[in-house]
Structure formats: structure tokens, C-alpha cells
TISELO-620001 format. One record per residue (C-alpha): residue number from 1; x, z, y. Coordinates in nm, 4 decimals. Each point is the difference from the previous one (the first is absolute). Example, Ala and Ser with C-alpha at 12.3 -4.5 7.8 and 13.67 -1.06 7.14 Angstrom:
! TISELO-620001
{n=1&px=1.2300&pz=0.7800&py=-0.4500}
{n=2&px=0.1370&pz=-0.0660&py=0.3440}
//
This chain:
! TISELO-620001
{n=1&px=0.0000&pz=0.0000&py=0.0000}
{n=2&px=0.1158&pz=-0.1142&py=0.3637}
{n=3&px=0.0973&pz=0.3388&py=0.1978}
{n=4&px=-0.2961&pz=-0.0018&py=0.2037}
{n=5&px=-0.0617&pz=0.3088&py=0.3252}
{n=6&px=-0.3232&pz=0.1611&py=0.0271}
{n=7&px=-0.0901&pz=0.2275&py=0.3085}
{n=8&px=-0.2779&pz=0.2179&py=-0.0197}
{n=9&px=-0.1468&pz=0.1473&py=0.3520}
{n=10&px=-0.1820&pz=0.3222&py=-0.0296}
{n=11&px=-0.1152&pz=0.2701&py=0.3293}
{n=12&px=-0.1267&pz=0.2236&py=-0.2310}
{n=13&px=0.0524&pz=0.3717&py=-0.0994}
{n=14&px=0.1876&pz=0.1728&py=-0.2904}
{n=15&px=-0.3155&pz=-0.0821&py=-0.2784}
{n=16&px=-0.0784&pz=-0.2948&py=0.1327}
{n=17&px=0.3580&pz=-0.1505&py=-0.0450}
{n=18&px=0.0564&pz=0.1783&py=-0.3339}
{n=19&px=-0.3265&pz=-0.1416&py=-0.1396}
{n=20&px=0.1590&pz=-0.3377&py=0.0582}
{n=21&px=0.3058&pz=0.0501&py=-0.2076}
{n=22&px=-0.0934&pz=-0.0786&py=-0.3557}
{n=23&px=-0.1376&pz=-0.3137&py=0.1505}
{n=24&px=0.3156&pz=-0.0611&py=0.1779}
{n=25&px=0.1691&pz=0.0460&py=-0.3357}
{n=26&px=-0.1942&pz=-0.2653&py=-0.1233}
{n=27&px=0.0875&pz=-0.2498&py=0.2383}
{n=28&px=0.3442&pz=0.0534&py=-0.1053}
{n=29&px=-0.0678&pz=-0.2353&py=-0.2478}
{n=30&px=-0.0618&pz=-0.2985&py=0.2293}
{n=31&px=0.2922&pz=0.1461&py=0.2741}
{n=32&px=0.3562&pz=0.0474&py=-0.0426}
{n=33&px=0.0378&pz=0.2096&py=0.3355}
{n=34&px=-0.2914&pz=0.1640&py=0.1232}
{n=35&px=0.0424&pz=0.2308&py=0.3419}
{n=36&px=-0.2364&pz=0.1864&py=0.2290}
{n=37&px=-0.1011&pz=0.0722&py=0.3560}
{n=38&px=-0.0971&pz=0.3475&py=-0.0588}
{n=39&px=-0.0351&pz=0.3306&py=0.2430}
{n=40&px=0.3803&pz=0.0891&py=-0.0244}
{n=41&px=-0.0513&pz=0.2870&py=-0.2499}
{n=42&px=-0.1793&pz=-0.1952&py=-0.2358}
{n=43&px=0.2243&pz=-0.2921&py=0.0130}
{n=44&px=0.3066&pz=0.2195&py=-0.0897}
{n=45&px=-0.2374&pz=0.1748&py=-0.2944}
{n=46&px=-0.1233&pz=-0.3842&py=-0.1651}
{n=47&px=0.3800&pz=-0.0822&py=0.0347}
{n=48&px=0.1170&pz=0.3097&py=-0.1662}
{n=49&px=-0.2568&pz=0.0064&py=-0.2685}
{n=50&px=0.1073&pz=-0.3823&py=-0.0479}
{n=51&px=-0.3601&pz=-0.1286&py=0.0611}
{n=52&px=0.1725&pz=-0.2019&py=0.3254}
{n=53&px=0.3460&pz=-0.1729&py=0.0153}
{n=54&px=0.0643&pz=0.0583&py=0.3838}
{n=55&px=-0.2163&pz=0.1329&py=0.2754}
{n=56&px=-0.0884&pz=-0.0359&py=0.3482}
{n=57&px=-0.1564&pz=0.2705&py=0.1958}
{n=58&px=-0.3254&pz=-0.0293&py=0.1853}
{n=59&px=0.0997&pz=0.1877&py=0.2976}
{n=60&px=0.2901&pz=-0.1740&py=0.0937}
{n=61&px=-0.0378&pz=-0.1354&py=0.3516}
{n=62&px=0.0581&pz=-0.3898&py=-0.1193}
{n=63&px=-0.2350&pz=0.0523&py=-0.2613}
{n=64&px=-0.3130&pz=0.0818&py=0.3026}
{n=65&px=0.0674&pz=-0.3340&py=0.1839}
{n=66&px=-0.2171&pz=-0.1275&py=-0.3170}
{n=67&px=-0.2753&pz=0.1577&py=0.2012}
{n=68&px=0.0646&pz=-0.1970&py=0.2990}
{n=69&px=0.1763&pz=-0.2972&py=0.2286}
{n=70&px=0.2793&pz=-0.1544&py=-0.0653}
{n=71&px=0.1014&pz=0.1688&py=-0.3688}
{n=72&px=0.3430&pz=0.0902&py=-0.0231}
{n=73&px=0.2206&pz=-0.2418&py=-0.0715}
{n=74&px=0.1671&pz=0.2166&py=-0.3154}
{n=75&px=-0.3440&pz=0.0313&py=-0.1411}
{n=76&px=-0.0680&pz=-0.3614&py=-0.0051}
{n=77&px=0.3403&pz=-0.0665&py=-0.1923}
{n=78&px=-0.1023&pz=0.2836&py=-0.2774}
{n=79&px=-0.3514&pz=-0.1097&py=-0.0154}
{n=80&px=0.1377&pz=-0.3746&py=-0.0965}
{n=81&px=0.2343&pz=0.0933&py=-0.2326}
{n=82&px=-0.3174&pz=0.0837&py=-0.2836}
{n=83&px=-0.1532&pz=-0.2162&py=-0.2074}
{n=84&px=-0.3221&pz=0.1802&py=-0.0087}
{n=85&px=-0.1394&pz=0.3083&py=0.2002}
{n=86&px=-0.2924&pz=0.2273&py=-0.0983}
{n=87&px=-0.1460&pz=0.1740&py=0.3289}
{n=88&px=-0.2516&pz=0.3141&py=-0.1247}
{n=89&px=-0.2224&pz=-0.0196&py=0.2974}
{n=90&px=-0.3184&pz=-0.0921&py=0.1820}
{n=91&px=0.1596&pz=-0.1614&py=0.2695}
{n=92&px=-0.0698&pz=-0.3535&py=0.0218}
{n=93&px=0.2284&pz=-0.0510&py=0.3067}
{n=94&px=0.2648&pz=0.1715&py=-0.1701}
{n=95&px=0.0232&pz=-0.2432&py=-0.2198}
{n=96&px=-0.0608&pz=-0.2693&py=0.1524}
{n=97&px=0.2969&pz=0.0686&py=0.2583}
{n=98&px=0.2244&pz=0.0048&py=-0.3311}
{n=99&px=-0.1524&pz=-0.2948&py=-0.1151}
{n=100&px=0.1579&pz=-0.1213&py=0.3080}
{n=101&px=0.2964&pz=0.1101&py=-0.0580}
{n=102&px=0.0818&pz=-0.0536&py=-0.3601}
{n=103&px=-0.2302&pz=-0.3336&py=-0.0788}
{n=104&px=-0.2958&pz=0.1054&py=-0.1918}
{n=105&px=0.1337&pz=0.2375&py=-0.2616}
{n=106&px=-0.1965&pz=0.2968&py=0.0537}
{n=107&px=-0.2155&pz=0.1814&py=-0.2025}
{n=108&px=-0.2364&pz=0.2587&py=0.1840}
{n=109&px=-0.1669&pz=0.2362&py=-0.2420}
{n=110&px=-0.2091&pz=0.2781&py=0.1359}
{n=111&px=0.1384&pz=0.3499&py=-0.0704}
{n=112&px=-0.3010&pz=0.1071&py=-0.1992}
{n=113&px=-0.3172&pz=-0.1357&py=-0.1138}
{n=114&px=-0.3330&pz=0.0444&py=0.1803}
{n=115&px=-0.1495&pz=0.3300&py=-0.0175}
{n=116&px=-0.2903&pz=-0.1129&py=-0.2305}
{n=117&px=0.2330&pz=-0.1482&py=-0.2439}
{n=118&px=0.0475&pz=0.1774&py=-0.2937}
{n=119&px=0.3546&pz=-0.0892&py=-0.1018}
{n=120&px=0.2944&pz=0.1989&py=-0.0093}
{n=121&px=0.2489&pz=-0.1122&py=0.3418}
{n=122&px=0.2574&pz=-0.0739&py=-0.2912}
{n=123&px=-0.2544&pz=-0.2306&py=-0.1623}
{n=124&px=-0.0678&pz=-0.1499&py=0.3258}
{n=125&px=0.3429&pz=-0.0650&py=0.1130}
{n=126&px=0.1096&pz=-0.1736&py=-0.3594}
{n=127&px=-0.3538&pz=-0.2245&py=0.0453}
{n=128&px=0.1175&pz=-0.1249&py=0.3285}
{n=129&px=0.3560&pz=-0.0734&py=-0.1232}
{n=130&px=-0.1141&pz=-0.1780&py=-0.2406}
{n=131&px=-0.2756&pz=-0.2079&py=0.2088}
{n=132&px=0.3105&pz=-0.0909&py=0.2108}
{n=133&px=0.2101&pz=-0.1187&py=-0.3168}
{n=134&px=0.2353&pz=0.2935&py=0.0435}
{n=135&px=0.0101&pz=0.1244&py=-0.3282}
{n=136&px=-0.1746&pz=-0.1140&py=-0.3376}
{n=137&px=-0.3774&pz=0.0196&py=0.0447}
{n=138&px=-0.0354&pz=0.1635&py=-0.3347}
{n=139&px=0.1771&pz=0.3083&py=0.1673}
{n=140&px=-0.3988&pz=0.0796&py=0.1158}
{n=141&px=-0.1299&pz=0.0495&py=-0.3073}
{n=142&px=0.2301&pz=0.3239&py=-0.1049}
{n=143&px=-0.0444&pz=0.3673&py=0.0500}
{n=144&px=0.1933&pz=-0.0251&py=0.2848}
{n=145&px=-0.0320&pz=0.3519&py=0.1017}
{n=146&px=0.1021&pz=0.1510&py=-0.3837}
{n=147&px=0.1924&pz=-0.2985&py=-0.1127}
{n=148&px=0.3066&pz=0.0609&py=-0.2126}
{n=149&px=0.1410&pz=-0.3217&py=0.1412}
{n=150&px=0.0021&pz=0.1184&py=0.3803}
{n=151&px=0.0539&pz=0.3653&py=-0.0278}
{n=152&px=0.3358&pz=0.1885&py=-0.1587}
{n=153&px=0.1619&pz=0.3016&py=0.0224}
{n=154&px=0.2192&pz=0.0687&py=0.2886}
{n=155&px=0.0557&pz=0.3562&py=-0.0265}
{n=156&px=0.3722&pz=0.0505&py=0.0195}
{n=157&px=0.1513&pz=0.0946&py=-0.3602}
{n=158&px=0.0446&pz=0.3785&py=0.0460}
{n=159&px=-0.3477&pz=0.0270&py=0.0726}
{n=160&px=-0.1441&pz=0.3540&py=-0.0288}
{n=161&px=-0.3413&pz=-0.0585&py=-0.2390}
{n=162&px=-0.1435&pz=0.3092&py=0.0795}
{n=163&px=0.0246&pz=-0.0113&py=0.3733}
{n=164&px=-0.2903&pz=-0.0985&py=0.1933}
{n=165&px=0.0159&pz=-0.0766&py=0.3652}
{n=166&px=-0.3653&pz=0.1025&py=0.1939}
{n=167&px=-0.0902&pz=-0.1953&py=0.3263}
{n=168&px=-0.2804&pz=0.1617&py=0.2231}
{n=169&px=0.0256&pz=-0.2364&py=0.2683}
{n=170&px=-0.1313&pz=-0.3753&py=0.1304}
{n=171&px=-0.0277&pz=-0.2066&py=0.2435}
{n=172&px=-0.3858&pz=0.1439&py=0.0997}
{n=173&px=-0.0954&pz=0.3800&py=-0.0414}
{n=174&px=-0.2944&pz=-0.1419&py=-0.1449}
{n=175&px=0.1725&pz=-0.1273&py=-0.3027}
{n=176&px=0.1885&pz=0.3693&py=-0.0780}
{n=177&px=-0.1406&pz=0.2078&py=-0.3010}
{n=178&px=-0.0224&pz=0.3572&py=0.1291}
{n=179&px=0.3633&pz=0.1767&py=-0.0101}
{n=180&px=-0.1687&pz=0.3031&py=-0.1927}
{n=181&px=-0.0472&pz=-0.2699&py=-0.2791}
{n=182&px=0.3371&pz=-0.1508&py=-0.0102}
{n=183&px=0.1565&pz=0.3630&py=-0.0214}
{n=184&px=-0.2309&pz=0.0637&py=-0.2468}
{n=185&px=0.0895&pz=-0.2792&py=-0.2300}
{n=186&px=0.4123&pz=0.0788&py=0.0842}
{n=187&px=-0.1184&pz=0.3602&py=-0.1557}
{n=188&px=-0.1200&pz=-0.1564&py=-0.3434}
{n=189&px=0.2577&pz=-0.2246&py=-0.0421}
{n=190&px=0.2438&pz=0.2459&py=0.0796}
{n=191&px=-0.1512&pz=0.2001&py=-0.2655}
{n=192&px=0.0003&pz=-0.2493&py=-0.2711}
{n=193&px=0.3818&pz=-0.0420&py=0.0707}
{n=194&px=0.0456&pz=-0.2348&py=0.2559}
{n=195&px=0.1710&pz=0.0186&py=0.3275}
{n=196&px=-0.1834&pz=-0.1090&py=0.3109}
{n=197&px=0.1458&pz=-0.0506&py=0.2882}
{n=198&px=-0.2337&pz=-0.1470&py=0.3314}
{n=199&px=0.1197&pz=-0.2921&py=0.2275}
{n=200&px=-0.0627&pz=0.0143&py=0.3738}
{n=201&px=-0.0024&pz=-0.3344&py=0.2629}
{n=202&px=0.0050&pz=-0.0048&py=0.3429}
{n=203&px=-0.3488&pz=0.0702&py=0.0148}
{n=204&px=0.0210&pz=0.3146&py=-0.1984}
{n=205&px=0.2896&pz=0.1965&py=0.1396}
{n=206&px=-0.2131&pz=0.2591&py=0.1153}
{n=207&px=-0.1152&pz=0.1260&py=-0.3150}
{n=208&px=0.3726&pz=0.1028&py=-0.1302}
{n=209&px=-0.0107&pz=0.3694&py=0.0785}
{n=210&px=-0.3534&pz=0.0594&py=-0.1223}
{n=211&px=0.0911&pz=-0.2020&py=-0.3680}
{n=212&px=0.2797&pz=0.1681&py=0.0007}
{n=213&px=-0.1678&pz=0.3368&py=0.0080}
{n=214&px=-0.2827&pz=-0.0643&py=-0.2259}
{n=215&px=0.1883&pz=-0.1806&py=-0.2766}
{n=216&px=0.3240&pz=0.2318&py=-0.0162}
{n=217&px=0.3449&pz=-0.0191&py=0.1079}
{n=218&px=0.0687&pz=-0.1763&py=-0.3130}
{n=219&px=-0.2069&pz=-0.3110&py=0.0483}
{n=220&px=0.1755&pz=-0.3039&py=0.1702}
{n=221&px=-0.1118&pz=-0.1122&py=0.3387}
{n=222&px=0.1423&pz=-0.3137&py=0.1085}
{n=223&px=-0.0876&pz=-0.1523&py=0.3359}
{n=224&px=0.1060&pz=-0.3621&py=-0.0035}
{n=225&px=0.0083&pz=-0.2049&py=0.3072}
{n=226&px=0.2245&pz=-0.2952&py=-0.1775}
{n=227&px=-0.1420&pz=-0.2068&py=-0.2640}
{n=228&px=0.3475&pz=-0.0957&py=-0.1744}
{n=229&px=0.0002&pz=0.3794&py=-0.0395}
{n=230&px=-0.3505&pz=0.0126&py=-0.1598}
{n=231&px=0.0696&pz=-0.2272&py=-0.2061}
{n=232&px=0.2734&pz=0.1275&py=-0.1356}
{n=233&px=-0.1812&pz=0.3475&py=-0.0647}
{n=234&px=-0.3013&pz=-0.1852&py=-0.1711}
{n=235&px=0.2052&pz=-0.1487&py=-0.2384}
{n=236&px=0.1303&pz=0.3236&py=-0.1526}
{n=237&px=-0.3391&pz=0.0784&py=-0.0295}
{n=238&px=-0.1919&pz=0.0069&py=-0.2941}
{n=239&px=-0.3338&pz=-0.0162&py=0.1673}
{n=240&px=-0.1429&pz=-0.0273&py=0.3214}
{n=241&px=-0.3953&pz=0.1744&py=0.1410}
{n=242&px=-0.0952&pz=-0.1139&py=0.3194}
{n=243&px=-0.2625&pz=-0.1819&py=0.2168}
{n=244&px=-0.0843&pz=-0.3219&py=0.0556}
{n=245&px=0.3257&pz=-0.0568&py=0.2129}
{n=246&px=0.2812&pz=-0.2227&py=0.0360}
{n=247&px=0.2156&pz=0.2456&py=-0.2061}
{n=248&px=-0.2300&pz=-0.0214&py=-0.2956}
{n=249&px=0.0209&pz=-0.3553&py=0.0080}
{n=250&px=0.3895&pz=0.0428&py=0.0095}
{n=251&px=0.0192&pz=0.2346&py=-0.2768}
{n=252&px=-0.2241&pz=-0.2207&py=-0.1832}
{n=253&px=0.1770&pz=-0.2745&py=0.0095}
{n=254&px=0.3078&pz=0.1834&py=-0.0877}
{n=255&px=-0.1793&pz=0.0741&py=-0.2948}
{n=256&px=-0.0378&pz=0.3860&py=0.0064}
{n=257&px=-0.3254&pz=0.0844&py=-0.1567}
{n=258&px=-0.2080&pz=0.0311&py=0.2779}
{n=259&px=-0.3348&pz=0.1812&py=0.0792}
{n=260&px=-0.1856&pz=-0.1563&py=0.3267}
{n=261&px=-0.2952&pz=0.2136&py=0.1028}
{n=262&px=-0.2233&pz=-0.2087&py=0.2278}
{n=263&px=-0.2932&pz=0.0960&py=0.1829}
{n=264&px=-0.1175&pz=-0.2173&py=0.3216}
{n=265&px=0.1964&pz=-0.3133&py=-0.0827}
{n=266&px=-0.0453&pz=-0.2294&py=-0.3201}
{n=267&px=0.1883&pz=0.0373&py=-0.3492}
{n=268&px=-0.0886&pz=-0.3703&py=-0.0877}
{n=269&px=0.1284&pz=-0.1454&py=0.3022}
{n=270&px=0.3294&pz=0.2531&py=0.0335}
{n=271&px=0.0894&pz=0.2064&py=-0.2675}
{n=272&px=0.3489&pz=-0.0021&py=-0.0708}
{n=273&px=0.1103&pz=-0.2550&py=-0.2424}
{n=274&px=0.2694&pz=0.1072&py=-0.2276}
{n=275&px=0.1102&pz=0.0346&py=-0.3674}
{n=276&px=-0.1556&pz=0.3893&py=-0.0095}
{n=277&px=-0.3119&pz=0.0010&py=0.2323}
{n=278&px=-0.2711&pz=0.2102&py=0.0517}
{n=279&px=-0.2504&pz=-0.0528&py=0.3144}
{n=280&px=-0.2272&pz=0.2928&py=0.0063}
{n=281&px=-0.3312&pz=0.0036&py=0.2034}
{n=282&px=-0.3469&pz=0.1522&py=-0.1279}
{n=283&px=-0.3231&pz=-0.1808&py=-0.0653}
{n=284&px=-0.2255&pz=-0.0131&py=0.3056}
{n=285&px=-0.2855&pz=-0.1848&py=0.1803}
{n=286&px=0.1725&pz=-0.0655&py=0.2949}
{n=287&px=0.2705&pz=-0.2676&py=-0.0290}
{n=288&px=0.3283&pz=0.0394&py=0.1418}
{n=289&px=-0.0500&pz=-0.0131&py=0.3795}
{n=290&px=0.3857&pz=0.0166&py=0.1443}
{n=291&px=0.0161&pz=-0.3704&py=0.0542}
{n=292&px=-0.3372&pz=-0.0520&py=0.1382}
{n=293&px=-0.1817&pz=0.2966&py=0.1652}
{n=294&px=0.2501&pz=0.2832&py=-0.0616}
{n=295&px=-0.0500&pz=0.1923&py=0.3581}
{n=296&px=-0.4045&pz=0.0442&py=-0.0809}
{n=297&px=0.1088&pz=0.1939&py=-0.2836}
{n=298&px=0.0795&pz=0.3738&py=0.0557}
{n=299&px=-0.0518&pz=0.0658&py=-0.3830}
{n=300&px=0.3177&pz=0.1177&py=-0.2677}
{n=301&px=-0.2018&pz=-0.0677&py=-0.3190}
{n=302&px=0.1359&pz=-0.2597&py=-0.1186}
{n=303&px=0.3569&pz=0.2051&py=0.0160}
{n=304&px=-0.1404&pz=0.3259&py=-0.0893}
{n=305&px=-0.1607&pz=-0.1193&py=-0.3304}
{n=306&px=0.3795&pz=-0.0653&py=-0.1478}
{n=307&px=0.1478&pz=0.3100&py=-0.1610}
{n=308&px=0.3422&pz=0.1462&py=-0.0076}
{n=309&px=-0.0734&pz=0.0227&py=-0.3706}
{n=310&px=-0.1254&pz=-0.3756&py=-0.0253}
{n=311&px=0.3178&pz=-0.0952&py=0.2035}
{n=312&px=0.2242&pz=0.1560&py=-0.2902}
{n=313&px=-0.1990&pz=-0.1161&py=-0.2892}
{n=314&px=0.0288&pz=-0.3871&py=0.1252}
{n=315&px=0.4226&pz=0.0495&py=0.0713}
{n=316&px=0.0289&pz=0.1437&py=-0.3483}
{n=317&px=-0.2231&pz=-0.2927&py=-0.1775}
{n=318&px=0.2402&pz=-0.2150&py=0.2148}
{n=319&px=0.3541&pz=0.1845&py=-0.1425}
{n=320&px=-0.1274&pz=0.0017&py=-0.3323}
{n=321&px=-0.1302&pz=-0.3937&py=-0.0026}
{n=322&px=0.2685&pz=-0.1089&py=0.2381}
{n=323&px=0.2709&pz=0.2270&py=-0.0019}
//
């Protein structure tokens, strides 16, 4: 196969991005080089997990004349030096100002499917690389979110098996399963011999001093602002409890065996896909609302109804299926 470059565009977030990986692995059979114009953090992570060859970061000031008149004169040069680019985004003019500058060689896919779709954003993304010709159009027709083919271990070697890394946080308070719970469910694992130790973002700094005094000076607390770093700590992991998050799609995909407890938002359209997944959420009238008309809703029902205990039962089906 002629060595053939591949850029892929993408504004989004930590789970948005990491959702896209497996895909991106699969267009490694059509690509020889593949790179990415990522937010700088997640560039560095996709090139140091080997999803990406090389990376460009979003925020660069060369990289925002893309937004406006006359692009930069470096960015034109990179932008022409790829065969193909895929651009995850709902911006017409966006693309059509790279069309411009590359000749008709990009792909614009939008980051996830309509709200009243029910298909997984995984799903979605391989359908629309293979509408484009991208990758083979078979791809669609897996599992894509349990496939053996597109998930593998990544845990380093010297993994610890009986470690399991608890993360309260999200990106919306409305997504967070109450902190009583998650202690809770640190308590019985702890007591059926594992070690728990809880991972704090940016977001959830504040809630160091109050973990640390309700789970015990023993328990590790790790507040992790770099995502090279959390990586690195998921993958000595044995398993991974969070939220529906950007970290649970990381430790996912990393292929700790992973419990997701949702509540607002929709397991079908976002639950973590990975060798050893788990989406929780209980059965309800109401749909999942987060997407649509989250703010009307003042009600924590459809987090509540998940148990600390149901939360350990589904990780240890997971250890003992997936190991």
C-alpha cells in the first residue's frame, strides 16, 4: 500500500475524542500516517497512546487563522501536504474554507449523531467513515462498542489486578452519583480485598480533604490535572468506577474493567466502549433528558436508583468474564 497521510480535525472534549479512537484505529488500515489537530493535551495523549502519528495543537495561534482572513500561510502548507482530511464538525464553512485550501479532500462528519438517534457515537462515527469510503463499509456491521477487534488491553504489564481507581467527578454536576455512594462502594470493595483509591480532575479538587477524611488516611487520593499522568495511573489499574465522563471513556478504552453509572444522559448513545464495560442506569419512564431538556429536570432518580452494591456486583461479573 502507497504511504498515504490522513488528518483528522476534532474541537471536542476528552470523551468525545477518545470515543473516536477505535475508529481511528481502523482507518489505519487505509492510512500509513494518520495525525491530528487536537486541543494540545489530547493531541500529546492520541500520540502517546499511538492512536496518532504526530499532532498539532488546536490552540496554537496559526491554527485560529482557520477561523478567519487570510489563513496563515504555514497552515496552508500542512493542510496540502494530506491526502485526505476528516473534520468532526457541524461547520459547513469550516470545511468549505479547507476545501479551499486543500482541493476537495475533506470529509466533515458531525461529532455525534442526532439526539433521537439511537446509535452509539462510536457506531455513528464508523457509519460515516465508511459512507465516505474511509474504511471498509463492513466495519458498520460489528459490535463496535465490545468488539475484540477494536478494543485491547493497554494496562501497563505490572498492573495491580486488585486495584480499582473511583472517579466522582464530570463534566456536569448533574451527571455525578452522590459521593456518599461512591465511598460506599470503595468500603465493599475494600472489604472484599481490593484497594481503592479515588481520582480527582480539575473540577473536583475541592473534595480532597473531605475524601480524605471519610475514606482513611490509607486510601489514595490523586488529583490529576495532566492527562499523560492519568493515563499512566489508569493503566496500573485493574479497574476503573466512575461517571459518565471523559475519564471513563479513557479507562475504557485502556481496557480496565470499567463500571459507568449514568443517570441524565444516554447509555446507548455514550457508554463507554471497551473490552470490560459496564454502563449502569435504572429502568424508568422518563428517557434520558441531558441532551434534550436537561435544565427542566430537578429530579436524581434516575442516579439514585443505582446501588453501591449493584455497582460492585456488575465490576465483579466484569473481572470474572473479562479479567
Amino acid at each position: 500500500m502507497a504511504e498515504t497521510k490522513l488528518l483528522i480535525i476534532h474541537h471536542g472534549a476528552l470523551g468525545d475524542v477518545v470515543t473516536t479512537f477505535p475508529a481511528i484505529f481502523k482507518l489505519r488500515q487505509s492510512f500509513g500516517c494518520i495525525d491530528a489537530l487536537f486541543q494540545g493535551r489530547l493531541g500529546k495523549l492520541a500520540a502517546e497512546l499511538k492512536v496518532v502519528d504526530n499532532c498539532f495543537a488546536l490552540e496554537a495561534a496559526a491554527w485560529a487563522s482557520l477561523y478567519s482572513v487570510p489563513v496563515a500561510p504555514a497552515v496552508k502548507n500542512i493542510l496540502r501536504t494530506y491526502d485526505s482530511i476528516v473534520l468532526f464538525s457541524h461547520s459547513r464553512q469550516l470545511q468549505e474554507t479547507i476545501n479551499n485550501l486543500t482541493g476537495n479532500r475533506v470529509h466533515r462528519i458531525p461529532p455525534r449523531p442526532d439526539v433521537d438517534q439511537p446509535i452509539h457515537v462510536l457506531g455513528h462515527v464508523i457509519a460515516q467513515l465508511a459512507d465516505c469510503g474511509l474504511i471498509e463499509t463492513g466495519a458498520r456491521d460489528h459490535d463496535v462498542i465490545a468488539c475484540p477487534e477494536m478494543h485491547s488491553d493497554k494496562r501497563s504489564s505490572g498492573y495491580n489486578p486488585a486495584k480499582v481507581c473511583i472517579h466522582p467527578g464530570s463534566g456536569s454536576k448533574k451527571k455525578n452519583w452522590k459521593i456518599a455512594n461512591c465511598l460506599k462502594t470503595a468500603r465493599i470493595l475494600e472489604a472484599t480485598g481490593m484497594r481503592t483509591e479515588f481520582i480527582l480532575g480539575p473540577a473536583e479538587h475541592f473534595l480532597a480533604e473531605s475524601l480524605q477524611v471519610q475514606s482513611g488516611p490509607k486510601t489514595g487520593i490523586h488529583i490529576v490535572d495532566d492527562l499523560s499522568a492519568l493515563a499512566s495511573l489508569l493503566k496500573t489499574a485493574g479497574g476503573f468506577i466512575g461517571n459518565d465522563s471523559g475519564i471513563s471513556h479513557l479507562a475504557a478504552f485502556l481496557g480496565l474493567a470499567t463500571v459507568a453509572v449514568f443517570g441524565p444522559s444516554d447509555p446507548q448513545r455514550w457508554k463507554p466502549a471497551g473490552r470490560a464495560v459496564k454502563a449502569l442506569r435504572p429502568v424508568l419512564e422518563c428517557s434520558p433528558c441531558f441532551e434534550t431538556d436537561s435544565t427542566r429536570c430537578a429530579s436524581t432518580e434516575c442516579l439514585d436508583g443505582t446501588t453501591p452494591e449493584a455497582v460492585v456486583e456488575a465490576f465483579y461479573k466484569l473481572v470474572v468474564t473479562k479479567g
